[in-house]
BAGUTI-742704 format. One record per residue: residue number from 1; residue in three letters; x, y, z of N, C-alpha, C in turn. Coordinates in nm, 4 decimals, always signed. Layout:
// BAGUTI-742704
k r n_xx n_yy n_zz ca_xx ca_yy ca_zz c_xx c_yy c_zz
NUM ALA X Y Z X Y Z X Y Z
...
END
This chain:
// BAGUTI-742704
k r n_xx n_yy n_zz ca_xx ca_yy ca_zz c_xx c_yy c_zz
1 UNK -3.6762 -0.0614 +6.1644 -3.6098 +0.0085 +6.0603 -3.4619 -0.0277 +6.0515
2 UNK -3.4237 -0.0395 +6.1643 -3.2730 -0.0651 +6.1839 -3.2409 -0.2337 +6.0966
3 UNK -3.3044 -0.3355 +6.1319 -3.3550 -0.4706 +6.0515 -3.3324 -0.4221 +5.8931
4 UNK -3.4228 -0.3363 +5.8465 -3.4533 -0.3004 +5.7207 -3.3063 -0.2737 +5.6548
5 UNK -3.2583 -0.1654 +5.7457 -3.1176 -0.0866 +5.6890 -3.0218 -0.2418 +5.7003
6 UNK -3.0319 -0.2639 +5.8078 -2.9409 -0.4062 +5.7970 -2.9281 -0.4874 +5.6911
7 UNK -3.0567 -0.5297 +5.6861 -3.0741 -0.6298 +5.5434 -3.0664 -0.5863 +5.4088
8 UNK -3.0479 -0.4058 +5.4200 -3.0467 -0.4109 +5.2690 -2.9093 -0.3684 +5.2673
9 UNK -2.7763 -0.3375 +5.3785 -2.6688 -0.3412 +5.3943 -2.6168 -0.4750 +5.3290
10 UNK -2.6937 -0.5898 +5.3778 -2.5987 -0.7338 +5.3696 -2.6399 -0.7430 +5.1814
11 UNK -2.7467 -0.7306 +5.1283 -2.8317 -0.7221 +5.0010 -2.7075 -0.6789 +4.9012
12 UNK -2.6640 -0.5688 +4.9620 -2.5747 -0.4943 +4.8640 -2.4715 -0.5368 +4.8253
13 UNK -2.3854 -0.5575 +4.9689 -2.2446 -0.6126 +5.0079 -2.2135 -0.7722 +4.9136
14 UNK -2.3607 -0.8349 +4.9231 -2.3630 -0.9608 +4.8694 -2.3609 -0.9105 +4.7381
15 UNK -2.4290 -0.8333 +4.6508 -2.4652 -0.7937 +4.5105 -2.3031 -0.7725 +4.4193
16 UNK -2.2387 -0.7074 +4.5476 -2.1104 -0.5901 +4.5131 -2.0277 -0.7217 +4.4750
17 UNK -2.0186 -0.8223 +4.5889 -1.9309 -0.9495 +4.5576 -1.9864 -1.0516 +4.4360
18 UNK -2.1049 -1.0594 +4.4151 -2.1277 -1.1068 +4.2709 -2.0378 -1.0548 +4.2144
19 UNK -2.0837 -0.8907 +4.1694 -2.0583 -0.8246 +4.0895 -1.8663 -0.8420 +4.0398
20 UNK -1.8466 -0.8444 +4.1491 -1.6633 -0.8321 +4.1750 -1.6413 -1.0309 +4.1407
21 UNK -1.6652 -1.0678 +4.1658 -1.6820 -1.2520 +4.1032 -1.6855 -1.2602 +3.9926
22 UNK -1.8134 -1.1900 +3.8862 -1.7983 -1.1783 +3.7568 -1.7007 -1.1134 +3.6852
23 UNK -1.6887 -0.9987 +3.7708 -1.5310 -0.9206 +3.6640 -1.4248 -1.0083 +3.7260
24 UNK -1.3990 -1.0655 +3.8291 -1.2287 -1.1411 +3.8458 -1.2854 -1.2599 +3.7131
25 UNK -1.4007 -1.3630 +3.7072 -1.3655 -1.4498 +3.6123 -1.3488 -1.4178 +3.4782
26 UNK -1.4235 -1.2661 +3.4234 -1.4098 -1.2078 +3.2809 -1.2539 -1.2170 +3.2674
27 UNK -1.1916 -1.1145 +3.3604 -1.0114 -1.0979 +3.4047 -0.9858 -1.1999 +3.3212
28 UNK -1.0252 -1.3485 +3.4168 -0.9452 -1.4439 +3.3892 -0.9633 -1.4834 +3.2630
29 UNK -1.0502 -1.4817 +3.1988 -1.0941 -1.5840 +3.0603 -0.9939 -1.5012 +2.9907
30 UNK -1.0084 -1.3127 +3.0098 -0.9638 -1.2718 +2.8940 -0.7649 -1.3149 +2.8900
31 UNK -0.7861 -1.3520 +3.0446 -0.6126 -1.3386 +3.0318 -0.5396 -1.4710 +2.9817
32 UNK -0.6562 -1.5618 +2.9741 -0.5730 -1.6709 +2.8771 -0.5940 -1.6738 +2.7048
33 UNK -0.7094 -1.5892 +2.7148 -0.7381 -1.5672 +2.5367 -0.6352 -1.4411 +2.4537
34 UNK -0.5423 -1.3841 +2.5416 -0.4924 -1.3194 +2.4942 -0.2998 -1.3017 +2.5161
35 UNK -0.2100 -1.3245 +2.4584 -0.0742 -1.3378 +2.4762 -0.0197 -1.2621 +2.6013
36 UNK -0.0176 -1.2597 +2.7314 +0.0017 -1.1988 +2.8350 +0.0472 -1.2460 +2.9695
37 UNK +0.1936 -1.2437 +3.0134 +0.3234 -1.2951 +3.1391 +0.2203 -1.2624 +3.2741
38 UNK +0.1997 -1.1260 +3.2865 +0.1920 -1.0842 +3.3858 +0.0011 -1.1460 +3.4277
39 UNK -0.0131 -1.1158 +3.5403 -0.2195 -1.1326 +3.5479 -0.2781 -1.0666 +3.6294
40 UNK -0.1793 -0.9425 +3.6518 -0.3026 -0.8469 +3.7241 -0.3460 -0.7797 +3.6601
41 UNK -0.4727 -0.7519 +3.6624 -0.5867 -0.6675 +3.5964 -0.5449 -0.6044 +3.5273
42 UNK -0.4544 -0.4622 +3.5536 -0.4376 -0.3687 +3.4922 -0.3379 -0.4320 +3.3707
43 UNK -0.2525 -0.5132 +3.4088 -0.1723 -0.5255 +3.3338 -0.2116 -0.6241 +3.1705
44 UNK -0.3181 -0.7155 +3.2396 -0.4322 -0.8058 +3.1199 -0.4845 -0.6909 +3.0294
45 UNK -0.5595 -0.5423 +3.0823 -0.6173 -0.4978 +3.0265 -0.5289 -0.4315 +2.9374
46 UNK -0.3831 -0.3851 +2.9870 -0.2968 -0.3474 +2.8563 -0.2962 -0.3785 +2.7797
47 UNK -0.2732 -0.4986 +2.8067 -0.2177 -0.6259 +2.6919 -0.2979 -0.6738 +2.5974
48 UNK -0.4602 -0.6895 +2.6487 -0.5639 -0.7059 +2.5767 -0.6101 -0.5732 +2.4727
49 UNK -0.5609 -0.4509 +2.4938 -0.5793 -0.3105 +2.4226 -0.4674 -0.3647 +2.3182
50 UNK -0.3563 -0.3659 +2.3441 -0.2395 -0.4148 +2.2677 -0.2804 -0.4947 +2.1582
51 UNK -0.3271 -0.6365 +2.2158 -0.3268 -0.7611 +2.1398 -0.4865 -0.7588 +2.0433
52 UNK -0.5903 -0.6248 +2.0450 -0.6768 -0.5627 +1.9721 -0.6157 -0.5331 +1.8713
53 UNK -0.5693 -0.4115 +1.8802 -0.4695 -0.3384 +1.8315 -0.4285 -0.3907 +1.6914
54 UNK -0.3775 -0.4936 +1.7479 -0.2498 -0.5720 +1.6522 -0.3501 -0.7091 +1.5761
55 UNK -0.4278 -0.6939 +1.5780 -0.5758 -0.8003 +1.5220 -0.6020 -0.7105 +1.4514
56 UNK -0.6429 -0.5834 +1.4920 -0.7539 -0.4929 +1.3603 -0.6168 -0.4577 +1.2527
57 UNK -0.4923 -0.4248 +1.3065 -0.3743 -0.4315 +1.1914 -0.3672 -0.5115 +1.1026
58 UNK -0.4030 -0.6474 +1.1298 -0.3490 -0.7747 +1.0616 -0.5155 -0.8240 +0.9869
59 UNK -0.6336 -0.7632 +1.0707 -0.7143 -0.8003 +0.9760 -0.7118 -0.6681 +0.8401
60 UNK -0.6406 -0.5413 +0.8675 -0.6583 -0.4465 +0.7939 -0.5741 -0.4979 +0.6409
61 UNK -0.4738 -0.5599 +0.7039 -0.3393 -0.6295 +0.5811 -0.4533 -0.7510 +0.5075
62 UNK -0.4698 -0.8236 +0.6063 -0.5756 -0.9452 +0.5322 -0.6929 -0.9180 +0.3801
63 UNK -0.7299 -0.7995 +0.4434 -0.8381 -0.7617 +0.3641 -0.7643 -0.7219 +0.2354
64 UNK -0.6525 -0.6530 +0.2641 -0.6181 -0.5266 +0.1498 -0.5557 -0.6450 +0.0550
65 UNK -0.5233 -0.7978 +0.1044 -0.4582 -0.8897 +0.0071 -0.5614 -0.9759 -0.0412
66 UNK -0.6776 -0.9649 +0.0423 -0.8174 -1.0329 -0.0346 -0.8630 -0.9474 -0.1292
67 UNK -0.8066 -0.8181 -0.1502 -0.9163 -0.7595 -0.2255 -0.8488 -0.7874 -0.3826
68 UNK -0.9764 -0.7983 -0.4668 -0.9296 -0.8424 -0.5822 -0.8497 -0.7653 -0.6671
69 UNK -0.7666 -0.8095 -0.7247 -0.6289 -0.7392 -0.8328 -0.6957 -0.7020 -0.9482
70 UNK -0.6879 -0.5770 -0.9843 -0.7252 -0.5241 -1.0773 -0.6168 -0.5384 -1.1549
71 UNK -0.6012 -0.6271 -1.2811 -0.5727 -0.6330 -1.3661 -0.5553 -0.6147 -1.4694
72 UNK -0.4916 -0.5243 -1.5811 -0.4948 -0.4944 -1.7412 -0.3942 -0.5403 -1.7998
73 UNK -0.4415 -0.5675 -1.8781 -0.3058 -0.6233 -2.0299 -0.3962 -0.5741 -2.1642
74 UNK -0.2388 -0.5709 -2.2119 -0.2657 -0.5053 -2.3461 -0.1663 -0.5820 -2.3962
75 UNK -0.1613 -0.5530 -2.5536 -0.0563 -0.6580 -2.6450 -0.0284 -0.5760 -2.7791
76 UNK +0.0476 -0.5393 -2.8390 +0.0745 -0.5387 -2.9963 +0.1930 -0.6391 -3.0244
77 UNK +0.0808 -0.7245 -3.1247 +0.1536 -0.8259 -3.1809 +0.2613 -0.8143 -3.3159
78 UNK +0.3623 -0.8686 -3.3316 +0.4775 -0.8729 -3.4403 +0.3947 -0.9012 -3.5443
79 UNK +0.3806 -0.8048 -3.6343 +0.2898 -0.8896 -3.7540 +0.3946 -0.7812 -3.9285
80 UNK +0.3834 -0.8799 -4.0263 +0.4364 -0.7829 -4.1561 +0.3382 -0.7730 -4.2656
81 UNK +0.3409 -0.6067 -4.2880 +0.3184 -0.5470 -4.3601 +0.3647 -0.5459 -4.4839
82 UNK +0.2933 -0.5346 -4.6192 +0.3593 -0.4532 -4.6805 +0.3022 -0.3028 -4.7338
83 UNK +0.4011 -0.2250 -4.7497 +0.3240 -0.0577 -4.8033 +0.3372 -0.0668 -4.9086
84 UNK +0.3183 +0.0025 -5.0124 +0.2672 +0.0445 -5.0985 +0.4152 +0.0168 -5.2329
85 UNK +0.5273 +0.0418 -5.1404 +0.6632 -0.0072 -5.2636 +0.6930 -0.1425 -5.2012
86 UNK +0.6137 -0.2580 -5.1455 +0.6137 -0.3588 -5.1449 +0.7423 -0.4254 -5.0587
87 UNK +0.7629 -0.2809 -4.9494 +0.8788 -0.3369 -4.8450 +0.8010 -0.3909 -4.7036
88 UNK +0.8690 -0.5073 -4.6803 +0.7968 -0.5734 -4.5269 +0.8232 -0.4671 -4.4506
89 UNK +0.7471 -0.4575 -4.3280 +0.7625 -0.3739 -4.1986 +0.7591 -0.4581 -4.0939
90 UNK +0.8339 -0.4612 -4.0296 +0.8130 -0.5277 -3.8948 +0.8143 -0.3811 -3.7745
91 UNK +0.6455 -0.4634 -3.7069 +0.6269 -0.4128 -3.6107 +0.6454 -0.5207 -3.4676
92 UNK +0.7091 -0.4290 -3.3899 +0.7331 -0.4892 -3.2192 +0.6907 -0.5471 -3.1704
93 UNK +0.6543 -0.6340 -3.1017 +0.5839 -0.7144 -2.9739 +0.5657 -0.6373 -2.8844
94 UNK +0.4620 -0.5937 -2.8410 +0.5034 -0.5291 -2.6880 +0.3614 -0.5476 -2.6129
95 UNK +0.4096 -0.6202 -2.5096 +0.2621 -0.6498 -2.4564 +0.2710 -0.5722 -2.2560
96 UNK +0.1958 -0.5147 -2.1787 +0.2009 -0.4664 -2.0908 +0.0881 -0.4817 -1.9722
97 UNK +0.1303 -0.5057 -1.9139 +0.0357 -0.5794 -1.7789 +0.0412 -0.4542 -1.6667
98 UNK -0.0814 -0.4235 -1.6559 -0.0934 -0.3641 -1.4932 -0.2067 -0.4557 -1.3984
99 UNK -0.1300 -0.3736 -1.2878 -0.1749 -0.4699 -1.1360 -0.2305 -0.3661 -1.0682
100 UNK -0.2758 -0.3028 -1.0268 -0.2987 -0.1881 -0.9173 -0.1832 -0.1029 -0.9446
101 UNK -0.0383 -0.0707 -0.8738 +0.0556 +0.0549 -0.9343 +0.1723 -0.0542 -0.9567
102 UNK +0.1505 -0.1951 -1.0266 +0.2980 -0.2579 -1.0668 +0.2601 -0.2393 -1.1989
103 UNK +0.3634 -0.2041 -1.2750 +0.3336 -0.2471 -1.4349 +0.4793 -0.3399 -1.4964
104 UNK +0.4129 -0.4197 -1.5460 +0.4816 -0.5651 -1.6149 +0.5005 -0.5077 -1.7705
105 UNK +0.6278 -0.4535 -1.8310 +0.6235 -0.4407 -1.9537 +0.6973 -0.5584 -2.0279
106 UNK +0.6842 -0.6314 -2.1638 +0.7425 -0.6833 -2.2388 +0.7583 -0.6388 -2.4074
107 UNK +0.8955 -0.5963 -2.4302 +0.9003 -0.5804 -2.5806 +0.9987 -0.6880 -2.6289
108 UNK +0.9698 -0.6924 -2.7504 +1.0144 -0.8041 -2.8446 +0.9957 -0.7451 -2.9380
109 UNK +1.1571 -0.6987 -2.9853 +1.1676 -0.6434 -3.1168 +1.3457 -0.6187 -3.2261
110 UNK +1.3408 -0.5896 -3.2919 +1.4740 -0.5805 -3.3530 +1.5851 -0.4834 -3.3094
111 UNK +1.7008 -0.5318 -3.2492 +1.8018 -0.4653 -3.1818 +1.8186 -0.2973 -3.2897
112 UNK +1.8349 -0.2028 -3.1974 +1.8897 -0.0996 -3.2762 +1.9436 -0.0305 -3.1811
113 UNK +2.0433 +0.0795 -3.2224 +2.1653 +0.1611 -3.1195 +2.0159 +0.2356 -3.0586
114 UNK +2.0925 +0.2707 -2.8755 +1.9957 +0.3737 -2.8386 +1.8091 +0.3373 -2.7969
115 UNK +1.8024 +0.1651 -2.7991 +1.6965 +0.1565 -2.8351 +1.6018 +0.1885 -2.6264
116 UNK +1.6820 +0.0285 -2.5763 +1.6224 +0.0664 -2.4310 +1.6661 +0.2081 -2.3717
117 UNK +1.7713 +0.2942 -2.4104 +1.7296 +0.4141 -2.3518 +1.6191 +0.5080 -2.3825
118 UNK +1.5704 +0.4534 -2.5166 +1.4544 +0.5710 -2.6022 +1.3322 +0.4767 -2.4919
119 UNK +1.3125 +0.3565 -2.4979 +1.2363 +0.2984 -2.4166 +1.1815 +0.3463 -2.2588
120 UNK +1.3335 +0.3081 -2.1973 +1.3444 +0.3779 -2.0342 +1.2839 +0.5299 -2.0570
121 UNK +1.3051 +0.5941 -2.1261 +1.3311 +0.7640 -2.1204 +1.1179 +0.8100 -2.1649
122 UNK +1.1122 +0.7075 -2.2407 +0.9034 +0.6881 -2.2489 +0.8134 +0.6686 -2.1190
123 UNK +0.8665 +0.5563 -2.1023 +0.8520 +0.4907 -1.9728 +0.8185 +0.6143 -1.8277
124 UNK +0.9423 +0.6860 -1.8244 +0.9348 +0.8022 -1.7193 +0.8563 +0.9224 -1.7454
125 UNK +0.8516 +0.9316 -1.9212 +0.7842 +1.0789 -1.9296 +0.6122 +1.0253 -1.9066
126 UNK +0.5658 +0.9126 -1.9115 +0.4456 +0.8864 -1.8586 +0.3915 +0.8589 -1.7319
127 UNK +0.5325 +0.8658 -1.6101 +0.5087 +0.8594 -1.4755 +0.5680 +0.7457 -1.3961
128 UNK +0.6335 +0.6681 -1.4663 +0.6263 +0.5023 -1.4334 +0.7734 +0.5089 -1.4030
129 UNK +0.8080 +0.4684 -1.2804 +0.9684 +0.4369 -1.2174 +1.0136 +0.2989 -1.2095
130 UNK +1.0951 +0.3058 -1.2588 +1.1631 +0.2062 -1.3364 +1.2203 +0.0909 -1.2218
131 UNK +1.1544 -0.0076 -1.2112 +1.2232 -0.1219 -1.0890 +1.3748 -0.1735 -1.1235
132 UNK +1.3258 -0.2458 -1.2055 +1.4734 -0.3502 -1.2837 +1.3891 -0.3127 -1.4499
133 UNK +1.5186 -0.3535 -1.4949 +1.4860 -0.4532 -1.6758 +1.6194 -0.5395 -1.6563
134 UNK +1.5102 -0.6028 -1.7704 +1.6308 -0.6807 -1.7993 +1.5916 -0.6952 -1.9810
135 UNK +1.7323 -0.6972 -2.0458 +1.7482 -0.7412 -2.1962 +1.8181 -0.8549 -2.2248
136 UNK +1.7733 -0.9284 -2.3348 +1.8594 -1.0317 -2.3470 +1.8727 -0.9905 -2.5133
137 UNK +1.9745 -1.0899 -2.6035 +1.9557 -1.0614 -2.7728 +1.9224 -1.1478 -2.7756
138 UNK +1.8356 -1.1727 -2.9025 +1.7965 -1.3160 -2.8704 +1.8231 -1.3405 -3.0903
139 UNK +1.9099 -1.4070 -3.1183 +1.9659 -1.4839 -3.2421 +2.0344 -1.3129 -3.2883
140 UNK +2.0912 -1.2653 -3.4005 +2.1721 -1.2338 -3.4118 +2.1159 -1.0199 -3.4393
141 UNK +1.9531 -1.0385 -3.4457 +1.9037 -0.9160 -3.4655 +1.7923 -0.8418 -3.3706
142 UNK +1.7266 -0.9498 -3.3002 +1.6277 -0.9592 -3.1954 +1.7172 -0.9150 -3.0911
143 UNK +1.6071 -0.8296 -2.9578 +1.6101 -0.8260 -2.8437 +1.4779 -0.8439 -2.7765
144 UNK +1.4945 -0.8628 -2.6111 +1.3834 -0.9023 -2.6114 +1.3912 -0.8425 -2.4720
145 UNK +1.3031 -0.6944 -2.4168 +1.2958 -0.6473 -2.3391 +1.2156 -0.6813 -2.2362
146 UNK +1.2419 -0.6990 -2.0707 +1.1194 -0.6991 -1.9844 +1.1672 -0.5658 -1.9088
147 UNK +1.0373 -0.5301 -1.8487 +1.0965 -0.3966 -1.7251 +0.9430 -0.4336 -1.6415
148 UNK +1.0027 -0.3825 -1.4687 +0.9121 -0.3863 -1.4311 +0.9164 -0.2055 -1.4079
149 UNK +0.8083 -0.1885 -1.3401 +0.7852 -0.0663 -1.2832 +0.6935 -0.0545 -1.2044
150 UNK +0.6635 +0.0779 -1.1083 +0.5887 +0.1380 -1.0335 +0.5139 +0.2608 -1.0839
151 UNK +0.3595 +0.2511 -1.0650 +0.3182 +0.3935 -1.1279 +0.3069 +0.4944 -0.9928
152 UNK +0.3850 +0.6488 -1.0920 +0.3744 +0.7237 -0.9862 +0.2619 +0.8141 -0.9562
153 UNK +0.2493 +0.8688 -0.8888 +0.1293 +0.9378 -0.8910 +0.0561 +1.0374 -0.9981
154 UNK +0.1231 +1.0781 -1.0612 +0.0674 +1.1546 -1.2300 +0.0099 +1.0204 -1.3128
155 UNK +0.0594 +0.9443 -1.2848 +0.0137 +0.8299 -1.3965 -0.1270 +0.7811 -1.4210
156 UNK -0.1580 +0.8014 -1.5474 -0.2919 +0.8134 -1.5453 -0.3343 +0.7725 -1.7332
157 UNK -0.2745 +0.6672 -1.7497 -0.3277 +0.6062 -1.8684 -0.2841 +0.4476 -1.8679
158 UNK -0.4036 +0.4046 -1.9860 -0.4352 +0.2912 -1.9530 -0.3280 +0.1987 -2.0094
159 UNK -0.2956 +0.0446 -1.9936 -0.1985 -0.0553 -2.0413 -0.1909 -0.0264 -2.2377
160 UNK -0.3154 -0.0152 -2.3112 -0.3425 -0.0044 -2.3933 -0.2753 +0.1439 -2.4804
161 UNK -0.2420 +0.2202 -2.3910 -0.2352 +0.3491 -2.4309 -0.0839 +0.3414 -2.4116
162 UNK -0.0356 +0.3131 -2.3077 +0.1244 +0.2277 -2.2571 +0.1819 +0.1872 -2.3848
163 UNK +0.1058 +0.0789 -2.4316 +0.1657 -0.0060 -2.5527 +0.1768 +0.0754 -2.7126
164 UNK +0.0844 +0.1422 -2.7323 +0.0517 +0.2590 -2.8382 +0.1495 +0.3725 -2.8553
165 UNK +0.2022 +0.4293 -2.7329 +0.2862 +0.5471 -2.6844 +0.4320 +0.4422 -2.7002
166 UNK +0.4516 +0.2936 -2.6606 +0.5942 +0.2876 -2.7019 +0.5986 +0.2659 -2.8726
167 UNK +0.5135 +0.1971 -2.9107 +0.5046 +0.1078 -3.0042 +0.5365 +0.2887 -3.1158
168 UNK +0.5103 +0.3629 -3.0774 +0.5562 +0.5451 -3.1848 +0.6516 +0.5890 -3.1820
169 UNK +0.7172 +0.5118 -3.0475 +0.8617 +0.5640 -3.0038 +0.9420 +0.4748 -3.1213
170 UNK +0.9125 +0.3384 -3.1159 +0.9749 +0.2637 -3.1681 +1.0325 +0.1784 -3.3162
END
């Protein structure tokens, strides 16, 4: 019996040192697959929690820039009318692009006093914060508006409806 206990003493002892062989070479593989000075155990396994970590972050960014851009545009084109006492009308250009919460506005239309503030002042009562604009004149009666913006969280109509709502202001 004593034989028996013996041999399954040495059985074990041998099993335990496998066992301890396989985790020092795991240690090692992981400690060159992963950015880490130090190489004792505890300190690999930080580093390897760490250098997880900072993978599921960067695949989380990856994804959110693979995912496809929802896109809208809308347009009202400059076109003339005539009414009924046979005076032209000119209507605006204004065409408007959304991205997910960027919105790309462009107007193109005839300079008048007061005009980009009646513009800017639309713009906000529908939710949308104002990045930059920029105006240029363009020949001696034209201007020609861009603005970008951010939609804020109330915002809740479409590029089409954007362009409709200035194009009444204007």
């Amino acid at each position: 019996m004593a034989l028996n206990s013996s041999l399954l003493s040495q059985y074990h002892a041998i099993a335990e040192r496998r066992r301890r062989d396989k985790l020092s070479q795991r240690f090692i593989a992981l400690a060159k697959v992963i950015p880490c000075f130090e190489k004792d155990k505890r300190s690999v396994l930080e580093e390897a929690i760490k250098y997880v970590k900072q993978l599921q972050e960067r695949v989380k960014d990856l994804e959110e820039k693979a995912k496809p851009q929802n896109v809208e545009s809308a347009m009202l084109v400059k076109r003339k009318h005539k009414n009924k006492e046979t005076v032209d009308l000119q209507f605006p250009e204004i065409e408007a692009k959304v991205s997910n919460k960027d919105v790309l506005l462009r107007i193109y239309c005839k300079n008048q006093h007061g005009l980009l503030e009646t513009i800017l002042n639309e713009m906000e009562k529908v939710n949308l914060s104002i990045n930059g604009t920029s105006f240029l004149s363009f020949g001696n009666h034209d201007m020609d508006i861009t603005t970008i913006a951010k939609m804020n969280e109330n915002f809740g109509i479409t590029a089409k409806e954007l362009v409709q709502k200035l194009r009444m202001v204007l």
